[in-house]
Backbone bond lengths (Angstrom), bond angles and torsions (degrees), N, CA, C in turn:
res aa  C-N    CA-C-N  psi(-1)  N-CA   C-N-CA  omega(-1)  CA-C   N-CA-C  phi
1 X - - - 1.444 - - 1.528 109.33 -
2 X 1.414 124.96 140.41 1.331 128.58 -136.25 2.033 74.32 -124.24
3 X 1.320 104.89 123.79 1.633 105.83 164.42 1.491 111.33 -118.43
4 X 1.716 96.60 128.24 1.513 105.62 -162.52 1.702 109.07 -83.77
5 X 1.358 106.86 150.45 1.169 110.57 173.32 1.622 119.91 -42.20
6 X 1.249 121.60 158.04 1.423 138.52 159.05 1.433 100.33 -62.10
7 X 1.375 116.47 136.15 1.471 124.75 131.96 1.619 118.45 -56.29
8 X 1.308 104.48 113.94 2.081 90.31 151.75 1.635 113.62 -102.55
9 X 1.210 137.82 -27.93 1.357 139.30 174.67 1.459 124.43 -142.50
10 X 1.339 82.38 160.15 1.582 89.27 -155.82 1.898 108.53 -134.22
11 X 1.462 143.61 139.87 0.666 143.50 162.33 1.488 118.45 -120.68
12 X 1.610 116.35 109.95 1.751 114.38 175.23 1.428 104.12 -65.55
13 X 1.117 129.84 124.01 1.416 121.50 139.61 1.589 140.10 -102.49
14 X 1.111 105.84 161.03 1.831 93.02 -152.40 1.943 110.93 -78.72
15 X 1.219 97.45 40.69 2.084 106.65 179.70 1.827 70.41 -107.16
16 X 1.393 136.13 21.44 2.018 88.58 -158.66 1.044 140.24 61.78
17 X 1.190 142.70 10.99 1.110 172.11 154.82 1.846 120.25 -78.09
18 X 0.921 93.84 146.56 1.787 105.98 -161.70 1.617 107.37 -120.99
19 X 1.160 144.91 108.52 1.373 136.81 -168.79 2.102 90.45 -112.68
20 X 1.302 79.21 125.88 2.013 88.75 -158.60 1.634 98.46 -119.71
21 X 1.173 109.56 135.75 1.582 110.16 170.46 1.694 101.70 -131.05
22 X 1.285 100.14 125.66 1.670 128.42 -158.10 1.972 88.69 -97.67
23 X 1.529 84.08 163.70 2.163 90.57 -176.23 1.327 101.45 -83.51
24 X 1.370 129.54 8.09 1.726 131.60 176.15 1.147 101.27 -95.54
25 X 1.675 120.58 -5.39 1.583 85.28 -177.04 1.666 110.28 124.95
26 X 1.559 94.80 -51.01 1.947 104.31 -167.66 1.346 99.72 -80.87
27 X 1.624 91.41 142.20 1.679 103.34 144.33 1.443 127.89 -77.88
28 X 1.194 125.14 151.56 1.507 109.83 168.29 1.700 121.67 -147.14
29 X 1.307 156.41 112.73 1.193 128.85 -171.17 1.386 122.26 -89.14
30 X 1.043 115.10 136.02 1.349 119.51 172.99 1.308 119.36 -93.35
31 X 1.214 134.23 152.00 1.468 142.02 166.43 0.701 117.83 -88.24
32 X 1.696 148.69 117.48 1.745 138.80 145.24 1.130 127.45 -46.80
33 X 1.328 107.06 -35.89 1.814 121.53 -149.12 1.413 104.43 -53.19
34 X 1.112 130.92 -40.54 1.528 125.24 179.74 1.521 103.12 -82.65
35 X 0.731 140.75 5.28 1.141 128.99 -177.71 2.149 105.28 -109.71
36 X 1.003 122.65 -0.11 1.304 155.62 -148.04 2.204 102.58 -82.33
37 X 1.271 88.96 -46.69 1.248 112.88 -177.15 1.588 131.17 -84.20
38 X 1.676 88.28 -3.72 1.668 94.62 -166.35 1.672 80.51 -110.71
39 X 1.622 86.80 140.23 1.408 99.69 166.30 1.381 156.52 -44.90
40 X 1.728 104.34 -19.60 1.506 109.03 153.49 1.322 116.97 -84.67
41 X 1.190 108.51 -23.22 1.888 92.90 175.24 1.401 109.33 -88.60
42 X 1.412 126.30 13.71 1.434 105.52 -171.21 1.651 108.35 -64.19
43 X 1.505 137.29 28.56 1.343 114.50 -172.73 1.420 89.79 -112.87
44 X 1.455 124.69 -10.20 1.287 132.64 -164.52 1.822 110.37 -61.83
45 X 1.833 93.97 -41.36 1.295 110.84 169.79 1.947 126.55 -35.51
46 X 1.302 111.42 -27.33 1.333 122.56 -177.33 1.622 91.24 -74.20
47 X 1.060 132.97 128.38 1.088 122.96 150.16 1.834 156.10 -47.78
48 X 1.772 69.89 -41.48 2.020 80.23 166.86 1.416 124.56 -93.17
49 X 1.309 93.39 -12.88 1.848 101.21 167.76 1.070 110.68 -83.04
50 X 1.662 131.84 -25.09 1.436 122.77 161.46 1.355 128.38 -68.38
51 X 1.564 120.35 -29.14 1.445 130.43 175.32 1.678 112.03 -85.85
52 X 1.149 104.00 -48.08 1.315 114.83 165.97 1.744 130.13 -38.61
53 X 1.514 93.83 -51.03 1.718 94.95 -170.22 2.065 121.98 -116.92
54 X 1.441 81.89 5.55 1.482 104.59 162.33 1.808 114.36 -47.16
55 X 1.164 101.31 108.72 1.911 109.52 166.86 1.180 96.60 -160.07
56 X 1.439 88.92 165.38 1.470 119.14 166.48 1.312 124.04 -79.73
57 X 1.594 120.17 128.09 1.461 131.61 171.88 1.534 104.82 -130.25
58 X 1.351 109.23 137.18 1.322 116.93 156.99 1.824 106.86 51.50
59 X 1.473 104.59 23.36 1.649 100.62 157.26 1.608 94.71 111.12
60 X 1.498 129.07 -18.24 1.280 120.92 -167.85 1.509 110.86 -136.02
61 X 1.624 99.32 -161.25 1.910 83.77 -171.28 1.616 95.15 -105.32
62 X 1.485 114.90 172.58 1.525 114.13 -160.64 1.575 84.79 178.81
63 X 2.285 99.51 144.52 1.540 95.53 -162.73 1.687 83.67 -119.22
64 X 1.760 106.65 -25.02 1.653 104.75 177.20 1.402 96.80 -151.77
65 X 1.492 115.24 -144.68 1.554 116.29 -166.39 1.785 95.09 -110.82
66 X 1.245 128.70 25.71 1.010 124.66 132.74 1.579 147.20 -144.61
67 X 1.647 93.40 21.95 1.646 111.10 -173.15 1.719 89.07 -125.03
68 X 1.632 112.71 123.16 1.344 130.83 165.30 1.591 123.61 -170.06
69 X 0.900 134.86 174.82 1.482 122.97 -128.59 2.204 79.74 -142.53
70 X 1.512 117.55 111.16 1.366 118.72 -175.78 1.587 89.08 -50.13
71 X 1.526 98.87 161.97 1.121 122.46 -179.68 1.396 118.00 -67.20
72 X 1.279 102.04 -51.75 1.517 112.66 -177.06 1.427 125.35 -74.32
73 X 1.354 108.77 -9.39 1.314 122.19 160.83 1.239 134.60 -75.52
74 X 1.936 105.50 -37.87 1.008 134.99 165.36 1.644 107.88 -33.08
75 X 1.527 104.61 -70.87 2.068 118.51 -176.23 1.262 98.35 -57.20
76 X 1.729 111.12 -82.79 1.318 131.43 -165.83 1.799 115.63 -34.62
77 X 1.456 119.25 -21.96 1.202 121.81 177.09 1.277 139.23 -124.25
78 X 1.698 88.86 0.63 1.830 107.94 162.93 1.206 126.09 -83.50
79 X 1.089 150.33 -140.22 1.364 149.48 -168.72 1.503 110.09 174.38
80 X 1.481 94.11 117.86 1.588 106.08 177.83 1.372 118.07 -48.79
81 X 1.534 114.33 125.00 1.109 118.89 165.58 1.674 110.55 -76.65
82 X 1.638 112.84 142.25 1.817 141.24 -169.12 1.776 92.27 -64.38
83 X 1.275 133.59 113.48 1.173 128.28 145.60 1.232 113.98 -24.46
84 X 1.766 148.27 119.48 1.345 127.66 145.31 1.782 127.19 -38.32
85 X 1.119 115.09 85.52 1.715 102.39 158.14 1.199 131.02 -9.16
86 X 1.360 127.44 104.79 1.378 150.93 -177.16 1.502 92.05 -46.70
């Protein structure tokens, strides 16, 4: 069983989108947008409460004490962001 890195930071940006920096090092972005429609995230839908209250708890991203995004979903379903070329 493969245990995914911690998040330490996190940037919302307003596509829905999550710009995440993991304790290895990687960037990765994540998408909300599907997740948008399901009933615990419906608060995500506001925009400034999604950019706004985005942090990190306990290794992942989280907007209050009951809207946050599993951890393992978090890695497993983002996508490495390209190093810029030196």
């Amino acid at each position: 069983m493969m245990i995914e890195p911690d998040a330490i930071a996190v940037q919302a940006r307003e596509d829905y989108t999550l710009l995440v920096e993991f304790e290895n090092g990687e960037q990765r972005i994540f998408d909300v947008q599907s997740y948008l429609d399901k009933p615990a995230y419906k608060k995500l839908k506001d925009i400034d409460f999604f950019i706004t209250n985005a942090h990190i708890a306990y290794g992942t991203v989280a907007w209050d004490d009951m809207v946050d995004i599993a951890p393992e979903n978090l890695y497993q379903r983002s996508r490495l962001v390209e190093p810029l070329a030196a």
